[in-house]
C-alpha positions in Angstrom: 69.5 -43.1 -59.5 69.6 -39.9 -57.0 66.7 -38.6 -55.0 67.4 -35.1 -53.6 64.6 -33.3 -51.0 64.4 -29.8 -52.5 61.4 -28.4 -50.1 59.3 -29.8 -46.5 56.1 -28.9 -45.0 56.8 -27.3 -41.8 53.2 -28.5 -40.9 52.9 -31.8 -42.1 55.1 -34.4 -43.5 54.9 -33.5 -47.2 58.1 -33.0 -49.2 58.7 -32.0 -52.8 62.1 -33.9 -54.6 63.6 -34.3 -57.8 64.2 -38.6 -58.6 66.9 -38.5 -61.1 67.2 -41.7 -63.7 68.8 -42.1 -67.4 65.8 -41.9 -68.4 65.2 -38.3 -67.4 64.1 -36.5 -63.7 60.7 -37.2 -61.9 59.4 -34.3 -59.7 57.9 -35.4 -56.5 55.2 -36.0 -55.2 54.3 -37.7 -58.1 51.7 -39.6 -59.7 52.6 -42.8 -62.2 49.4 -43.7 -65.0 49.5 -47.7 -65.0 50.4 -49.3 -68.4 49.9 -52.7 -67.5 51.1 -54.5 -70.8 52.8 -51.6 -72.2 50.2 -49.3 -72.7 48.3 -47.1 -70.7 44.6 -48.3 -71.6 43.1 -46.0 -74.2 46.1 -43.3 -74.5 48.6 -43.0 -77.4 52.4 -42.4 -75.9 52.3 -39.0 -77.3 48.9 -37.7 -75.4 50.7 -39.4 -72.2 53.5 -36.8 -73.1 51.9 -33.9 -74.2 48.2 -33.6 -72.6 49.1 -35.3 -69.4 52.9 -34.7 -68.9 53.3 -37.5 -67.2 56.5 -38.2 -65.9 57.1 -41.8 -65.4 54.5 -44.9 -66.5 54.2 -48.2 -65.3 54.7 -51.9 -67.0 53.9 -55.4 -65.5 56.1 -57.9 -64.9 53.4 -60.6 -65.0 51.5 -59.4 -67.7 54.6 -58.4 -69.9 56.1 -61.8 -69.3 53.4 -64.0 -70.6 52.8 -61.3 -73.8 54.4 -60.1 -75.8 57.5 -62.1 -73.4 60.7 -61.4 -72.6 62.2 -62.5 -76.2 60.6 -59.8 -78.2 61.5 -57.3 -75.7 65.0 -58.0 -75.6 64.9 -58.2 -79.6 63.7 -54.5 -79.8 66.0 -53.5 -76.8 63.6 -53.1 -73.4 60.0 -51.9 -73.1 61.0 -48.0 -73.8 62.2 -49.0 -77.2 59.1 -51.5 -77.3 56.3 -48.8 -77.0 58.7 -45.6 -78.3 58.3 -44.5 -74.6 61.4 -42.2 -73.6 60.8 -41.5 -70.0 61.5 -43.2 -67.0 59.7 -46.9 -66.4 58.6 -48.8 -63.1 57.8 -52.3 -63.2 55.4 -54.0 -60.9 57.2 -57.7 -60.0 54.3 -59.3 -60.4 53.4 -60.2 -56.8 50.2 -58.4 -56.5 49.1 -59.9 -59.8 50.0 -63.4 -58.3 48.3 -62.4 -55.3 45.0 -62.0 -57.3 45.5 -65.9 -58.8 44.6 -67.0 -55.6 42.3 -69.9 -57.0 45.1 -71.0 -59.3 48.5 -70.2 -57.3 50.9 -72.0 -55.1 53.0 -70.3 -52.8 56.4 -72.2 -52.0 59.5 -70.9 -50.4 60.8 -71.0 -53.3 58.9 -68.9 -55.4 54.6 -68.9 -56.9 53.8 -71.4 -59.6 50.4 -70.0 -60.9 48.5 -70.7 -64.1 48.5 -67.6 -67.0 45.3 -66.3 -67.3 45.5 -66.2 -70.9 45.6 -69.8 -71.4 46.3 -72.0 -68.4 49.8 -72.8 -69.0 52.1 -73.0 -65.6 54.7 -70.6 -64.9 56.7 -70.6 -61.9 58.1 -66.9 -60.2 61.5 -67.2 -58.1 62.7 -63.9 -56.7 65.7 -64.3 -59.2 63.8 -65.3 -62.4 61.4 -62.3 -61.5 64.6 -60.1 -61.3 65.6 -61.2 -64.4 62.4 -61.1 -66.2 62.7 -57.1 -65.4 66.5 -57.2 -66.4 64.6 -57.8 -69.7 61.9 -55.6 -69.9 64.1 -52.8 -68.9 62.4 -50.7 -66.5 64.1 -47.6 -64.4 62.9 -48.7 -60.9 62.2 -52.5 -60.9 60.3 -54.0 -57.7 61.1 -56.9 -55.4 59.1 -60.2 -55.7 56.6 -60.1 -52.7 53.5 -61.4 -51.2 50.7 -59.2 -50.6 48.3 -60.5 -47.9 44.7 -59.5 -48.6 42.6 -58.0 -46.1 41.3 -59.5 -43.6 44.3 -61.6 -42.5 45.4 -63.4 -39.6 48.2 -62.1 -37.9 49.6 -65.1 -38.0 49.5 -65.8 -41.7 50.4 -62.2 -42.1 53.7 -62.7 -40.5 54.4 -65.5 -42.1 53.8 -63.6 -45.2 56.2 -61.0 -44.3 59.1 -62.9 -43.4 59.0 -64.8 -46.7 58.6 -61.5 -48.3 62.1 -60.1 -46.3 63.8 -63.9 -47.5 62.6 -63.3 -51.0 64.3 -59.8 -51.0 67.6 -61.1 -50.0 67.5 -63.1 -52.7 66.4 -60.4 -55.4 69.3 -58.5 -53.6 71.8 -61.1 -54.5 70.3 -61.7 -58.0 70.4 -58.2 -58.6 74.5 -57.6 -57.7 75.5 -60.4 -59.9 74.1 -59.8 -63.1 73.8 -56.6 -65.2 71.5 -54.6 -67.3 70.7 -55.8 -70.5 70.7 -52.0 -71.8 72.6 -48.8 -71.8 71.1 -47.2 -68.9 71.1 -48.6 -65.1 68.2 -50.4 -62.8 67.3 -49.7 -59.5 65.7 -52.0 -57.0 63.0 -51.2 -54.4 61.8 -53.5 -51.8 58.2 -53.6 -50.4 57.2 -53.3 -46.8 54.5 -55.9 -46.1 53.1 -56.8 -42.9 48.9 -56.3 -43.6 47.5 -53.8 -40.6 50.0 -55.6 -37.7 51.8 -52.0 -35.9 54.7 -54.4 -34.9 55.1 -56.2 -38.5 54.7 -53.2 -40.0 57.7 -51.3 -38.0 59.6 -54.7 -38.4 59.4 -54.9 -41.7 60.2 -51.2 -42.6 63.3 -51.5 -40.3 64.4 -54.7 -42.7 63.9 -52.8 -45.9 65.5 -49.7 -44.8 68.8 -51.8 -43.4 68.6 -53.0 -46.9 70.1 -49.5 -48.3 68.5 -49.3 -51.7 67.7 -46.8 -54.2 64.2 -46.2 -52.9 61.4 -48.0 -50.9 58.1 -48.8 -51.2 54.8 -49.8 -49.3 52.6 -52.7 -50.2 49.2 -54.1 -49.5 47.6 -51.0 -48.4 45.1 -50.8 -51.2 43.4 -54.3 -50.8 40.0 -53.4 -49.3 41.6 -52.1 -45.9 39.5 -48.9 -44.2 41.3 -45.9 -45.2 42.1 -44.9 -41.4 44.2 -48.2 -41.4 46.0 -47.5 -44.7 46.7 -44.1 -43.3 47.7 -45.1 -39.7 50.3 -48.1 -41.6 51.4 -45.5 -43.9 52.4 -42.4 -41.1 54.2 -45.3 -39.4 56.2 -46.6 -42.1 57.0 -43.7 -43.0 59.0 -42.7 -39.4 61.2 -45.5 -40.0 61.8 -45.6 -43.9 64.5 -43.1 -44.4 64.5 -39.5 -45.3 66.9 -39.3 -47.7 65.1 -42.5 -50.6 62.0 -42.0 -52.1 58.8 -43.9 -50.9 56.4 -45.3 -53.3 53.2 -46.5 -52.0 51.8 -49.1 -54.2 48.3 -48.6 -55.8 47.0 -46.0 -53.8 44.2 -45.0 -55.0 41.8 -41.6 -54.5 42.7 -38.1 -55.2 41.6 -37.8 -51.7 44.2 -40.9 -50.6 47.2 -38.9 -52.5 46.7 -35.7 -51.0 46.5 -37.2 -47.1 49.5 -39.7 -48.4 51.3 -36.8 -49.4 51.2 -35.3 -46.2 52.1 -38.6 -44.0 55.4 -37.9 -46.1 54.9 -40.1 -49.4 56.7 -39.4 -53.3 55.1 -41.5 -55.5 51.7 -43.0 -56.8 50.3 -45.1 -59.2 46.5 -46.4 -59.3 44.4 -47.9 -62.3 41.3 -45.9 -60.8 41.5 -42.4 -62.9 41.8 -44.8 -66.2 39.2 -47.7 -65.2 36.7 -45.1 -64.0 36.8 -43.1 -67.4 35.8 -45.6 -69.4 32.4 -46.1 -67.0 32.3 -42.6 -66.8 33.7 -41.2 -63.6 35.5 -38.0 -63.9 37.5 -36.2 -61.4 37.6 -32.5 -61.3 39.1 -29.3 -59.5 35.2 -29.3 -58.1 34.8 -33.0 -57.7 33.7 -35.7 -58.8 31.0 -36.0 -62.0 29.3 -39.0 -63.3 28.6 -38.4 -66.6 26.6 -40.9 -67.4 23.8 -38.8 -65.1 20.8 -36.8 -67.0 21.8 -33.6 -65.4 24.8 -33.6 -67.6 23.1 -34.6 -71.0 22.5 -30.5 -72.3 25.6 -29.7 -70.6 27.7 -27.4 -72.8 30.3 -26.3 -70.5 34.0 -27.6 -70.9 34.3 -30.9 -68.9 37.1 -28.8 -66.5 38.1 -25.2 -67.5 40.0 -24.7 -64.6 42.2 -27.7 -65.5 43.3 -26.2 -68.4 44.4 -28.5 -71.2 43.0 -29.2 -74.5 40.7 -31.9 -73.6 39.3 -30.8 -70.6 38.8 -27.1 -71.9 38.0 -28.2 -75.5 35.2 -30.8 -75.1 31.7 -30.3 -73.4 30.0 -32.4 -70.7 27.3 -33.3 -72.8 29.8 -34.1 -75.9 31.7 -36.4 -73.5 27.9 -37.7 -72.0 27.0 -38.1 -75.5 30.2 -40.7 -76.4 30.2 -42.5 -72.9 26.2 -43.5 -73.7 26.9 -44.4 -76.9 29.7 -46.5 -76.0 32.0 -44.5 -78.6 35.5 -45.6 -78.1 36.4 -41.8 -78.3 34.8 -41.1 -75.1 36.5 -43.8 -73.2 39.6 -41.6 -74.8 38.6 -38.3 -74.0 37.7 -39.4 -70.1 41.4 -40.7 -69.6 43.4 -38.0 -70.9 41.0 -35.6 -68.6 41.0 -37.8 -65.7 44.9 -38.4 -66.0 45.8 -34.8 -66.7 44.4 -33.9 -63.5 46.1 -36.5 -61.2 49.2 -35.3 -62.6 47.7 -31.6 -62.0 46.9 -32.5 -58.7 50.3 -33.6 -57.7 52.0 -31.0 -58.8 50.1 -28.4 -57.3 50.7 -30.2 -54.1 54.5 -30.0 -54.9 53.7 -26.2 -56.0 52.3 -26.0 -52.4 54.7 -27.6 -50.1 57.3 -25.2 -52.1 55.3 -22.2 -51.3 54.2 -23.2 -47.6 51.1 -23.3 -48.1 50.5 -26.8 -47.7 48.6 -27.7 -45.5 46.0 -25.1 -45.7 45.1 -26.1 -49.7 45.5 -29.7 -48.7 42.3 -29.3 -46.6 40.3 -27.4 -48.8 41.4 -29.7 -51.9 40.4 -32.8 -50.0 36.7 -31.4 -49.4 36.3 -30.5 -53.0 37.7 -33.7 -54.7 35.5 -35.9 -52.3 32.5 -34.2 -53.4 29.8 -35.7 -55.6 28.5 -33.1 -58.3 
């Protein structure tokens, strides 16, 4: 994998870059649609490709472990042969997941032993039976097993946290070096900075993942119910010390209004659940703002959902047409709201990127934020 920095904001921290895999080139900043168990939640591969153009999707470790397992996806040769998906793939290791089986988990030194939520059966999760669980499924960019803290958390349990995370990560590292891809095409690793709100466990733990020299790096548990000042204060810092020249990743992050002012504290790539969940309850986002279309005002609405967008969803279907399906819990609606709502994430970043290019920035990044944070 190379990452090359083709453009910076002279005014901000922004930069626009070109991620190179065997799987095909990702333009930074970019945005990453989550398809938890191979599948992005009411999108066929080919709308992914064609409506949204996304670039790069996500699977799950955890999820993709327990079902379909790692059998079946080594008999039909990785997840992209799995779902007939021919771009690049990240896969989440699984620790947030874990992380959110807090009733049924156990942490060890060692590794998690947790119950599936599918059935109850126990599994246990070691750093190197995680790294081979994603040897399996094939991704592009596979992620370190970690623990993400929730929020509020003691420093003291947030350190601990951290320094099991940095142990864990030596031992994905190791895992990693002595064993192979199961497919034609190569793997990279990317270790998670942890350390909660803590400045100091913060820095320390972006100075142990950047000594670790890896492909790329990326941020954990800034999207677990923190204030967005703190995710944005963590983030700027992080971001001094990870270096220039590997892409940054900040996990699970979030808003339209959270990219753009990520962006700018200098990070590359995204992924969230938010523009998918909300569209099936009816939460659009726009080039105006934000629309609930379950709301009255909507309901003789004839105008395209987003001309401005462009795009043959959001131009070709009507507010009230989309109202209309979202009411009457028409599975069609829940489709229509995700293809709009993913096309323009992936609009949004690359206007950003069109931005930074032209150095002009910061001056639409400020006007953009006030218009996606608006309620119409």
């Amino acid at each position: 994998m190379k990452f090359s920095v083709i453009g910076k904001d002279s005014s901000s921290s922004a930069r626009a870059g070109v991620l190179s895999t065997d799987h095909g080139d990702i333009h930074t900043p970019i945005f990453m649609p989550v398809g938890t168990a191979g599948s992005v939640k009411a999108l066929h591969q080919r709308e992914l490709e064609n409506d949204v153009k996304a670039e790069i999707i996500l699977g799950n470790t955890y999820h993709l472990y327990l079902r379909p397992g790692t059998e079946l996806l080594e008999k039909a040769g990785g997840l992209h042969a799995f779902i007939g998906w021919t771009k690049p793939i990240l896969t989440d290791s699984g620790g947030y997941q874990v992380y959110s089986l807090s009733g049924t988990r156990k942490i060890k030194e060692d590794g998690v032993t947790f119950k599936s939520h599918i059935d109850g059966s126990k599994h246990t999760f070691t750093p190197e039976n995680v790294m081979d669980i994603q040897r399996s499924i094939g991704a592009d960019i596979i992620m370190a097993f970690d623990e993400c803290t929730p929020y509020p958390c003691e420093y003291k349990y947030a350190k601990k946290s951290m320094e099991l995370t940095h142990r864990w990560l030596d031992q994905c590292i190791h895992r990693i070096n002595e064993t192979n891809p199961r497919y034609s095409y190569q793997q990279s690793l990317f270790p998670i900075v942890q350390g909660s709100v803590y400045k100091d466990l913060r820095l320390q733990s972006a100075e142990y993942i950047a000594s670790k020299n890896m492909d790329g790096n990326a941020i954990g548990g800034l999207s677990v119910g923190e204030p967005h000042e703190n995710m944005y204060e963590m983030t700027s810092l992080v971001c001094s010390v990870l270096p220039q020249d590997k892409p940054r990743y900040l996990m699970g992050v979030g808003t339209p209004e959270n990219i753009l002012e990520c962006i700018a504290l200098g990070i590359d790539m995204f992924d969230c659940v938010m523009p998918t969940r909300n569209a099936r309850n009816g939460m659009l986002f726009t080039t105006e703002g934000i629309i609930n279309i379950r709301n009255e005002k909507w309901k003789n609405d004839l105008t395209p959902i987003d001309d401005a967008l462009g795009g043959y969803v959001s131009t070709f279907y009507s507010k009230a047409y989309l109202r209309h399906l979202i009411i009457s819990k028409e599975i069609l609606g829940a489709q229509i709201a995700s293809i709009h709502n993913l096309t323009f994430y992936l609009w949004l970043v690359k206007e950003a990127r069109k931005h930074i290019l032209n150095g002009t920035f910061i001056d639409w990044k400020v006007g953009m934020v006030k218009k996606v944070s608006t309620r119409l």
